[in-house]
C-alpha positions as CSV (number, residue, x, y, z in Angstrom):
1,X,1.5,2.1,4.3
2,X,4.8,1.3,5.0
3,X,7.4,3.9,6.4
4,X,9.0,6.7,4.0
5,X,12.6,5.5,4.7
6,X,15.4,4.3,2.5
7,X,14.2,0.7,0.9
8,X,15.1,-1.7,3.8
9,X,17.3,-3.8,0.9
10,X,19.9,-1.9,-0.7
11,X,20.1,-2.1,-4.4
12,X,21.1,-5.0,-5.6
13,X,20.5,-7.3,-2.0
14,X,18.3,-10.2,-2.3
15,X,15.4,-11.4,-0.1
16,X,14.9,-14.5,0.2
17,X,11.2,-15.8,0.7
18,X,9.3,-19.5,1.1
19,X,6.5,-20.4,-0.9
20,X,4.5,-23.0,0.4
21,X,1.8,-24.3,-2.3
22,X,-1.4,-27.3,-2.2
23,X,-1.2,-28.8,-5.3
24,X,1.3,-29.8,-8.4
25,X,-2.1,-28.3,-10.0
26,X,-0.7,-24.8,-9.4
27,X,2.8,-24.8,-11.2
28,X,1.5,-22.5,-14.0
29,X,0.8,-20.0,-11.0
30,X,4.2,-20.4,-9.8
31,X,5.6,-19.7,-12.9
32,X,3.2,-16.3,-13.4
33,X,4.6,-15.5,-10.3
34,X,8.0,-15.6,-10.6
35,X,7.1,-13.8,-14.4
36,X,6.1,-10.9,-12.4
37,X,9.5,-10.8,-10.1
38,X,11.4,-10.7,-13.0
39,X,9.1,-8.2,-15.3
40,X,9.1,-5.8,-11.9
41,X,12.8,-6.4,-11.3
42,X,11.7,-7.6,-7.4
43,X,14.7,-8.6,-5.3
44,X,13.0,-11.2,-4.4
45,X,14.3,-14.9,-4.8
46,X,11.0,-17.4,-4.1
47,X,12.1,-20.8,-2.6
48,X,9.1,-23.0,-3.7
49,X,8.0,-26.0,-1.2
50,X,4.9,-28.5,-1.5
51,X,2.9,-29.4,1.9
52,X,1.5,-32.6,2.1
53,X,-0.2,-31.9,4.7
54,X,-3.2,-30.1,5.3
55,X,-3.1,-26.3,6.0
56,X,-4.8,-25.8,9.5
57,X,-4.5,-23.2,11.7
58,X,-2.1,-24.8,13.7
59,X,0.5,-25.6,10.6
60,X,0.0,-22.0,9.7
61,X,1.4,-21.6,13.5
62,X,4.4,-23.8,13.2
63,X,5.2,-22.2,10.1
64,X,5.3,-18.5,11.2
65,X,7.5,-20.1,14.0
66,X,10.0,-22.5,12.3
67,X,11.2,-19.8,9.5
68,X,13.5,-17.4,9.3
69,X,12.4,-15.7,6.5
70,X,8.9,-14.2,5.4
71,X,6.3,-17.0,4.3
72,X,3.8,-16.9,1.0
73,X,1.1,-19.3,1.0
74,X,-0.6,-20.2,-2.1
75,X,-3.6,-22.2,-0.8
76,X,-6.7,-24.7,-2.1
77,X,-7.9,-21.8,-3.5
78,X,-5.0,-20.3,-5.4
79,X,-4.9,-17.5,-3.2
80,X,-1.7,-15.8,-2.3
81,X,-1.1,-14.7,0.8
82,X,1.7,-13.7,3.2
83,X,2.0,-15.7,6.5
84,X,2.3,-12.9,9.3
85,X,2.4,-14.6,13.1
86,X,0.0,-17.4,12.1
87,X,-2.0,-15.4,10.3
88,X,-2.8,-15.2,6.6
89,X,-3.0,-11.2,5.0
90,X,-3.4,-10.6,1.4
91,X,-4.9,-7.5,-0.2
92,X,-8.3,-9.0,-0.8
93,X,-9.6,-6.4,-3.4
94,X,-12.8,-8.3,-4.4
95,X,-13.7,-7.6,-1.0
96,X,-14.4,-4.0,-1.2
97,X,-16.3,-4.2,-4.6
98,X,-19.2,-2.6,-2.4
99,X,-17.2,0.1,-1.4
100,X,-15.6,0.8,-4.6
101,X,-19.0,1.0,-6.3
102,X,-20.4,3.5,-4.1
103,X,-17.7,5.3,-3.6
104,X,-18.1,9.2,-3.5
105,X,-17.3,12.0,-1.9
106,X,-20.6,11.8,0.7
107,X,-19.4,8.2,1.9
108,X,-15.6,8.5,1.5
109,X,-13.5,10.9,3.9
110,X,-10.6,10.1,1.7
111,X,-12.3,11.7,-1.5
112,X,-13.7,15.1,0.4
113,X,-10.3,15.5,1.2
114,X,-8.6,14.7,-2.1
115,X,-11.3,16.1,-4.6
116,X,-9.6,14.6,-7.4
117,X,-11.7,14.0,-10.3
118,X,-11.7,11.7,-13.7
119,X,-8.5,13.9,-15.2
120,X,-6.1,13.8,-12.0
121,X,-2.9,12.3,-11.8
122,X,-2.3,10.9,-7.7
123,X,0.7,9.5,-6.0
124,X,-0.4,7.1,-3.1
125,X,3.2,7.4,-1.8
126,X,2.6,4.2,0.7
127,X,0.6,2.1,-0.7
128,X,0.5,-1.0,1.9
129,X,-2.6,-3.4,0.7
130,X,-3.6,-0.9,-2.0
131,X,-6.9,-0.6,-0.1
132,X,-7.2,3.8,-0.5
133,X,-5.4,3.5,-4.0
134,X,-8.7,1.6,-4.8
135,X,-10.8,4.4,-3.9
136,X,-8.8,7.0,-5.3
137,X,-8.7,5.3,-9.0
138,X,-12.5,4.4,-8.3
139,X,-13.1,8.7,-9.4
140,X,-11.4,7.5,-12.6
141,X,-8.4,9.0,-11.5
142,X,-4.8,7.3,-12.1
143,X,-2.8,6.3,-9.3
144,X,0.7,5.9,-9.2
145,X,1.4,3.3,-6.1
146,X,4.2,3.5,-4.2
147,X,5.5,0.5,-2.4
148,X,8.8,0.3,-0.6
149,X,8.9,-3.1,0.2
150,X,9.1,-6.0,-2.3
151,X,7.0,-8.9,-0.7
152,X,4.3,-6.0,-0.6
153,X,4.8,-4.7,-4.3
154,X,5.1,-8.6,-5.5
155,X,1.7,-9.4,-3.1
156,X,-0.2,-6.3,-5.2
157,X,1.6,-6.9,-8.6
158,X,-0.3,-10.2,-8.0
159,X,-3.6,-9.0,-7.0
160,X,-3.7,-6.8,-9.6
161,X,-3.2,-9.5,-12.5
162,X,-5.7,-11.1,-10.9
163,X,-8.7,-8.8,-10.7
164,X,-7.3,-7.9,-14.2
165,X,-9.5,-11.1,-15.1
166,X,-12.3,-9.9,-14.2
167,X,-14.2,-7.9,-16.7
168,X,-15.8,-5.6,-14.3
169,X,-12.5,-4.2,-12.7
170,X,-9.9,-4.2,-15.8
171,X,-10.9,-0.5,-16.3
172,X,-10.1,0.1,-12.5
173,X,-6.9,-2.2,-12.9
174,X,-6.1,-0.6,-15.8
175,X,-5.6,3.3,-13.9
176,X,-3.4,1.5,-11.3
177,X,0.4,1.7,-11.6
178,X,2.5,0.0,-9.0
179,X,6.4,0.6,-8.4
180,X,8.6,-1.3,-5.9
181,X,10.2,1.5,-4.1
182,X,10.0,4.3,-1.1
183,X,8.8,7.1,-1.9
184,X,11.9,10.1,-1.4
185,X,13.6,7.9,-4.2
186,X,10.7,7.6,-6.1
187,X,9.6,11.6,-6.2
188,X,13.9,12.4,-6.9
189,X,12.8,11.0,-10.4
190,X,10.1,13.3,-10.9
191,X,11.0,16.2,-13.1
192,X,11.3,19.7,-11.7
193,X,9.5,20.9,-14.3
194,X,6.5,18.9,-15.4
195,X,4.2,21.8,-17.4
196,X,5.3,20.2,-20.6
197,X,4.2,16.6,-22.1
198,X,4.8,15.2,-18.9
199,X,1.0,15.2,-16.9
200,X,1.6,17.3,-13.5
201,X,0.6,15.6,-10.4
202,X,-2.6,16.7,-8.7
203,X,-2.6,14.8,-5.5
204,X,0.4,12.9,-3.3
205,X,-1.4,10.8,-0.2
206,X,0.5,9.9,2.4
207,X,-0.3,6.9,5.0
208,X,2.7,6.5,6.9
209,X,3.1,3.5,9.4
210,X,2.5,5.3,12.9
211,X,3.8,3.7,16.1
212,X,1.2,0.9,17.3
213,X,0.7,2.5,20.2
214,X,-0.7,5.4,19.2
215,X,-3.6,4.2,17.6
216,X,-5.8,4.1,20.5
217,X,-6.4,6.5,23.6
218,X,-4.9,5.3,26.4
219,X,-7.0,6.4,29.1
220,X,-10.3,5.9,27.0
221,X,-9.6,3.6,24.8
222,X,-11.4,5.4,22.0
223,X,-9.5,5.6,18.6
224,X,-9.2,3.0,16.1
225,X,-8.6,-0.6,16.8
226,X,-5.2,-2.2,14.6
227,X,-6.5,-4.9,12.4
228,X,-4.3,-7.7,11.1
229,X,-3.2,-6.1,8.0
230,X,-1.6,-3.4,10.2
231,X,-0.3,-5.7,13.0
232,X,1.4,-7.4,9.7
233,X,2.5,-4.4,8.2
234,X,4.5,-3.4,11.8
235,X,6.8,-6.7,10.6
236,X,7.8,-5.3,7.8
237,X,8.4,-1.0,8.5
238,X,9.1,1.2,11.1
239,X,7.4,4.7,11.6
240,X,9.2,7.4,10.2
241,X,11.5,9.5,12.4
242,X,10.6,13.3,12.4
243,X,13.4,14.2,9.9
244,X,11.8,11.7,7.4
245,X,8.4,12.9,8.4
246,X,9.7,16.6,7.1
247,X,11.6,15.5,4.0
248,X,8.2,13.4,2.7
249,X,6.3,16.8,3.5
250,X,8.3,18.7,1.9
251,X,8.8,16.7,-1.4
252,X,5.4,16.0,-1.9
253,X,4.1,19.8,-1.4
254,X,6.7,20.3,-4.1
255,X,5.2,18.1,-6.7
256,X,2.0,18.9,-6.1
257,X,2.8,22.6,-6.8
258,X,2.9,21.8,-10.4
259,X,-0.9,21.3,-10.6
260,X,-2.7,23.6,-12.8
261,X,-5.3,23.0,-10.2
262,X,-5.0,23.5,-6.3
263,X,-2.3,20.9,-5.4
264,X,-2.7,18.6,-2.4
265,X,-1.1,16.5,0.1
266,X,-3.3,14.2,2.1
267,X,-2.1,12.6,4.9
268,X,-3.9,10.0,6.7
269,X,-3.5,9.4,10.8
270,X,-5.6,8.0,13.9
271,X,-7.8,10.6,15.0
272,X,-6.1,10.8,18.1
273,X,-2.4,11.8,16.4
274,X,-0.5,14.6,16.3
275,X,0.0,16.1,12.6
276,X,2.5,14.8,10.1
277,X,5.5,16.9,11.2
278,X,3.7,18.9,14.1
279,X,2.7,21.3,11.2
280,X,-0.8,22.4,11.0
281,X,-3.0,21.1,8.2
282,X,-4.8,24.0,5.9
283,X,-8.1,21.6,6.8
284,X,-9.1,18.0,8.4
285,X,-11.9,15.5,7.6
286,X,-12.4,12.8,10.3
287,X,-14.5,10.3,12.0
288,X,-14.0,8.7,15.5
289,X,-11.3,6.7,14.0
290,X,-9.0,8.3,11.3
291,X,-7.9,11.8,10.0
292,X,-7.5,12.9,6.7
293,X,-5.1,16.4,7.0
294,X,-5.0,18.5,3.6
295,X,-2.3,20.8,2.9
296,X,-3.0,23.2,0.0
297,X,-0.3,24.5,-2.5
């Protein structure tokens, strides 16, 4: 869910990250890894390092503290995971196999919202962990994922090869498209035009980062309490300002107006937030926590 502002690298800037892996055992990893940088043309450069020691919470700790530069950790497990503040956060898709299975539109406020079906085409314009992109593909639909910065697209690209193993999620996989970029750029590509061969797209969802304040009532304390894939994602994007707010409302109520069907632009917030923009939602789905506000074209 990061932020719909220009890429925080400009084209063509490196950024430089530190892999720490366990083993000499996990080389052929490595090497996927960087595979993938190159295949998605990342501008990421991966500095590789061995610990010989043993990977406690406290080492975690001291090396959140000691570098300058974001931390990967490929652990005794082979999992990859980025190193935010001493804490490990990785997209962890195998953990909501139960709520993939079941989803539907009766357990899922995302899906009333949406409505897509088997044949739609949806842009999760900030993708973050991927975690809603899941349940959006999980209607058969194919999502297009949109993620602005490149530790996050390479941290997906990754989790995605790897559930791609797994026989009982290579057809989910397989509806899953991720792209390394914000999502302004990414909708200027988009014809202007797409009633031809091109398949129109039926839904744009938008989940952008939201001041970590805001989350939460302040006087009640009711609202929805910032987990630490959130607290991580805050490292890497800002909210949006109220320009960008407009522009991403704008562009995305323009794609979606291509549909054959009734387009829609879903945007997630904490229950207690004011709408995208100020502008009033044609309908809302919530629980105590989060908001789901649909705008119809």
């Amino acid at each position: 869910m990061s932020a719909p502002q220009p890429a925080a690298n400009p084209p063509n800037v490196q950024s430089y990250c530190h892999l720490f892996y366990i083993s000499d055992s996990q080389q052929a990893q490595i090497e996927r890894l960087q595979a993938l940088i190159v295949q998605h043309q990342l501008p990421i450069v991966l500095n590789t390092e061995r610990l010989h020691d043993k990977l406690t919470q406290k080492r975690r700790q001291q090396l959140s503290q000691t570098s300058s530069v974001p931390i990967l950790v490929l652990d005794q497990k082979d999992k990859l995971s980025w190193l935010s503040d001493g804490l490990s956060v990785a997209p962890e898709w195998d953990k909501l196999q139960r709520r993939v299975v079941s989803a539907g539109r009766k357990s899922e406020l995302l899906l009333q919202a949406a409505k897509v079906t088997a044949d739609s085409r949806v842009i999760d314009a900030t993708a973050g962990f991927g975690h809603d992109s899941l349940i959006l593909a999980s209607t058969g639909a194919q999502v297009t994922m949109l993620e602005q910065q490149p530790l996050m697209a390479l941290l997906l690209l990754v989790e995605q090869q790897r559930m791609s193993a797994q026989p009982n999620w290579q057809k989910l996989m397989s509806r899953l498209q991720i792209v390394n970029t914000d999502a302004l750029s990414y909708f200027a590509t988009l014809p202007a035009d797409m009633t031809g061969a091109t398949k129109a797209v039926d839904v744009v969802y938008l989940d952008p980062m939201f001041p970590e304040d805001s989350y939460q009532d302040s006087k009640t304390g009711k609202g929805a309490k910032v987990g630490k894939h959130m607290q991580a994602l805050h490292q890497l994007a800002s909210p949006p300002t109220l320009d960008e707010e407009r522009q991403l409302l704008q562009h995305a109520q323009a794609i979606v107006g291509n549909s054959d069907k009734q387009g829609r632009v879903v945007v997630k917030r904490p229950q207690l937030a004011p709408s995208l923009v100020n502008q009033q939602p044609h309908e809302s789905w919530h629980n105590e926590a989060v908001r789901f506000d649909g705008y119809f074209v």
